[in-house]
C-alpha positions as CSV (number, residue, x, y, z in Angstrom):
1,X,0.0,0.0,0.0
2,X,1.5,3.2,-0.7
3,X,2.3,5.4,2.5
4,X,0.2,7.8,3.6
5,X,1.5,11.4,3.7
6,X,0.0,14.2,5.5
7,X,0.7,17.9,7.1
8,X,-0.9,20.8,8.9
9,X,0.0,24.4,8.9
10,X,-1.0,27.8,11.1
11,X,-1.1,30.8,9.1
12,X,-2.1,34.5,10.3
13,X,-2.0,37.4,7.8
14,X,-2.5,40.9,8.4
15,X,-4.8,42.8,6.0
16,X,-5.1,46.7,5.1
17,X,-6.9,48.6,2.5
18,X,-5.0,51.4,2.2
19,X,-7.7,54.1,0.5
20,X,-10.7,53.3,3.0
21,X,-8.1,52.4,5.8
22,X,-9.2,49.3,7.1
23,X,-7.5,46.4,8.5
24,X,-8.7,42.9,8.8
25,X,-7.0,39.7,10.7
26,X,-7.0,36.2,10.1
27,X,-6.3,33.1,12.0
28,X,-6.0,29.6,9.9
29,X,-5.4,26.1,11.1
30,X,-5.0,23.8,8.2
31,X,-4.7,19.8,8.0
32,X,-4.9,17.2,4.7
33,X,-3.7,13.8,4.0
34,X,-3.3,12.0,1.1
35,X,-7.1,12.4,0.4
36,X,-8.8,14.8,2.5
37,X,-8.5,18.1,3.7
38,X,-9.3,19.9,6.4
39,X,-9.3,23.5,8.0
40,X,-10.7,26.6,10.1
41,X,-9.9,29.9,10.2
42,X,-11.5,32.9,11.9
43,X,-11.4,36.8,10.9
44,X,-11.7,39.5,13.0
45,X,-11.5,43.0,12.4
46,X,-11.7,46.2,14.9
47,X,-14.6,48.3,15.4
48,X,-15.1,51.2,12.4
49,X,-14.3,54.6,13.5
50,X,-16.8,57.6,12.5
51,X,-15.2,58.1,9.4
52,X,-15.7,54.5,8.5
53,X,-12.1,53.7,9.0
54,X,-10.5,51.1,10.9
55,X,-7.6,50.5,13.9
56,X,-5.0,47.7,13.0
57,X,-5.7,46.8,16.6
58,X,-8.1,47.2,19.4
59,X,-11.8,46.4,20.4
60,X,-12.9,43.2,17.8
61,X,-16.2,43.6,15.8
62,X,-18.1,40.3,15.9
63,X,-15.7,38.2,13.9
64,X,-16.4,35.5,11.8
65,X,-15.3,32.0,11.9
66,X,-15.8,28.8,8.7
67,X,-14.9,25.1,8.7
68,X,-13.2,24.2,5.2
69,X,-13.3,20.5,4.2
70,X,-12.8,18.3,0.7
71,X,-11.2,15.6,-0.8
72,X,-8.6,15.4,-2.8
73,X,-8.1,13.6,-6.5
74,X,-5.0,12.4,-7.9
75,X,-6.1,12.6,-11.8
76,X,-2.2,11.8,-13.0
77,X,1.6,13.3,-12.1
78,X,0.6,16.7,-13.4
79,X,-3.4,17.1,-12.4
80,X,-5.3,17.0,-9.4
81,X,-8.8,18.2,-8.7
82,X,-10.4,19.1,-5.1
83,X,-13.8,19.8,-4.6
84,X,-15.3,21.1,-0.9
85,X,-17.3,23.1,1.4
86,X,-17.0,25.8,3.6
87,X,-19.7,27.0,6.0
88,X,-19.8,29.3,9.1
89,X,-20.8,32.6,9.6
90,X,-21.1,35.3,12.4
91,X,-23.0,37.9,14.2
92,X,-26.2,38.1,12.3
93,X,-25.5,35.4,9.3
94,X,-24.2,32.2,8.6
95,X,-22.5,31.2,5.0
96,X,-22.2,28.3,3.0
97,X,-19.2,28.1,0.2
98,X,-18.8,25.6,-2.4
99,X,-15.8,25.2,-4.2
100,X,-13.9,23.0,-6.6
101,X,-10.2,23.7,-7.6
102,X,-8.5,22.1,-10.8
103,X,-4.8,22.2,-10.3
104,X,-1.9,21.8,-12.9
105,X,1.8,21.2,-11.8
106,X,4.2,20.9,-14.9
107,X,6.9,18.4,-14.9
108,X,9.9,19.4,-14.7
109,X,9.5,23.3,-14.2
110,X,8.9,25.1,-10.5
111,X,5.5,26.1,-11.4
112,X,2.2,25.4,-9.9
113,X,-1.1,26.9,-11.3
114,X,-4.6,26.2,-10.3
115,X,-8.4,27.4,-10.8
116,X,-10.8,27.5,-8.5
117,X,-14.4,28.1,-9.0
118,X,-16.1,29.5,-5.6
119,X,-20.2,30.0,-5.2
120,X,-20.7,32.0,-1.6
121,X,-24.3,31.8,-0.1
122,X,-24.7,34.4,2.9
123,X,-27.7,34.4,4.9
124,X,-28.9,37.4,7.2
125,X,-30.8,36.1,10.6
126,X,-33.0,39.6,10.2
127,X,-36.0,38.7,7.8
128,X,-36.0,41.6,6.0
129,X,-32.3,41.5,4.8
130,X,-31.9,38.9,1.2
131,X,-29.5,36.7,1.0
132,X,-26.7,37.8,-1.1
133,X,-24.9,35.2,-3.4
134,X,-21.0,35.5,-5.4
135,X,-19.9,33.4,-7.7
136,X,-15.6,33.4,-8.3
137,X,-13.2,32.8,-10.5
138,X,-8.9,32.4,-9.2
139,X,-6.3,31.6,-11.4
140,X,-3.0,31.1,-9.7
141,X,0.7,30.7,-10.4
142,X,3.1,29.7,-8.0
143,X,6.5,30.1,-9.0
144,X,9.4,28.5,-7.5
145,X,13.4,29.3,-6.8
146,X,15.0,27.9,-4.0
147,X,13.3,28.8,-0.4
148,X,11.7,31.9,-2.3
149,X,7.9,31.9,-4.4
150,X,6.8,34.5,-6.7
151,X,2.9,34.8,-6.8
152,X,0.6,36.3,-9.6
153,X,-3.6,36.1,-8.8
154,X,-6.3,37.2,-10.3
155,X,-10.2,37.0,-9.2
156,X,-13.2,37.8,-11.1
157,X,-16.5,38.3,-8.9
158,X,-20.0,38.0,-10.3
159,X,-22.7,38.9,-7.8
160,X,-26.6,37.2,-8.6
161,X,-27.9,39.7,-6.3
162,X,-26.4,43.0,-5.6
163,X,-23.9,45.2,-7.3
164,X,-20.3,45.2,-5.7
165,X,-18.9,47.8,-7.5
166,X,-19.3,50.6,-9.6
167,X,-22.9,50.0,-9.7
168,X,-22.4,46.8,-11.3
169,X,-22.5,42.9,-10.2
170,X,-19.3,42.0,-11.4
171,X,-15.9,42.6,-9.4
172,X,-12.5,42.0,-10.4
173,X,-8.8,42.5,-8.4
174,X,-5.3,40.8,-9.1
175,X,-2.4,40.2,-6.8
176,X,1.1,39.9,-6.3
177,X,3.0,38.0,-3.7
178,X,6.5,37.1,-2.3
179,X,6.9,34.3,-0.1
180,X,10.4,32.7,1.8
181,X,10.6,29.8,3.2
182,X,12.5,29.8,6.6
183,X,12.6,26.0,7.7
184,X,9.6,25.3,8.8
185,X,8.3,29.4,8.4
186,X,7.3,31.1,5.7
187,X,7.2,34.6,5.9
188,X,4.6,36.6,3.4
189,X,3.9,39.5,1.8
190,X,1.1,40.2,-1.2
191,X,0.5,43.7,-2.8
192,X,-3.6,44.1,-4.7
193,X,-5.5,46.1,-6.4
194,X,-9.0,45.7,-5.2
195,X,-12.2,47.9,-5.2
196,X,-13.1,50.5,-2.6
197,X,-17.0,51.2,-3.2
198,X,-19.8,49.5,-4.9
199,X,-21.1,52.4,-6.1
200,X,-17.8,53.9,-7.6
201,X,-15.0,53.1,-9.6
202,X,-12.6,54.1,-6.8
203,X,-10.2,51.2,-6.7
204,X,-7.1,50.9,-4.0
205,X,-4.2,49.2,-2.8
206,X,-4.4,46.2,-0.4
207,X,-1.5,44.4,1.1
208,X,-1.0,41.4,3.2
209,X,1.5,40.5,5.3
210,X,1.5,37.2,7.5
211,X,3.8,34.2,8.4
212,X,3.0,30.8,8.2
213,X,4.0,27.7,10.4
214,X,4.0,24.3,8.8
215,X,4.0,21.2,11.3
216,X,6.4,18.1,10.5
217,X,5.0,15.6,7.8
């Protein structure tokens, strides 16, 4: 029988948007085997100042908290597909994600690329708030050189029920990231441009920064 591999990771990442200066944190505990995966993470920003800005830290707004679980398919040396579910929620909704990932790792060459197809369901506890529903599109390359990755993403948001910016349903942003690998740390940092308003075209810069712990396979 072939041996059974499997790790786990903690990652937290920092988050500001630096034109509507807010800041958002995230805590993520990650596990997978040679077939399944598993996860959790929880976000948690400060409370909104009058000017609808945000501290980096201070008194947490109601944060939010999802389960992540799938399977994992081997389809040959270079393809692999992972379907799953998220679900969760928060103060005042609860969310269901599915998603499906098709991921392509060439032969031969430090690259890995995926896409992921994501469908977000969020549902408000108040009756006369609708559900609001996202359907997105990643495509990711991963490139490799030593301890140090090079990251290029892109995301394409297409609401069914509200618009999300600029008066319109559908939402795009793009991404660039550094990672280095420091035994078993990797330290982060990715640079976007993402959209401010849903009623304007203002768009803005949001960076990450986070380190990442990987346990012992």
């Amino acid at each position: 029988m072939p041996r059974l591999s499997y790790g786990g990771s903690l990652d937290y990442r920092h988050e500001y948007k630096h034109h509507t200066e807010q800041h958002n944190n995230r805590l993520k505990l990650s596990y997978s085997t040679s077939a399944f995966y598993y996860g959790g993470f929880v976000k948690f920003a400060t409370e909104k100042n009058p000017d609808g800005s945000q501290d980096a830290f201070g008194r947490i707004k109601a944060p939010e908290a999802m389960l992540d679980v799938g399977t994992k398919h081997k389809i040959n040396e270079q393809w692999y597909f992972r379907p799953g579910i998220r679900a969760g929620g928060g103060k005042g909704f609860h969310a269901t994600d599915l998603q499906a990932r098709l991921g392509f790792n060439p032969q031969g060459v430090p690259l890995k690329t995926y896409a992921r197809y994501r469908r977000s369901i969020k549902n408000y506890h108040q009756s006369d708030k609708k559900s609001t529903v996202k359907n997105k599109l990643t495509l990711s390359l991963i490139y490799s050189h030593g301890a140090n990755k090079l990251l290029l993403k892109t995301n394409v948001i297409r609401a069914e029920t509200k618009p999300i910016y600029h008066n319109k349903k559908t939402d795009y942003d793009y991404s660039l990231g550094y990672s280095r690998d420091i035994q078993q740390w990797q330290l982060y940092l990715e640079v976007a441009e993402v959209s401010a308003h849903s009623k304007t075209a203002t768009r803005q810069v949001r960076t990450r920064m986070g380190v990442k712990y990987n346990f012992d396979k």
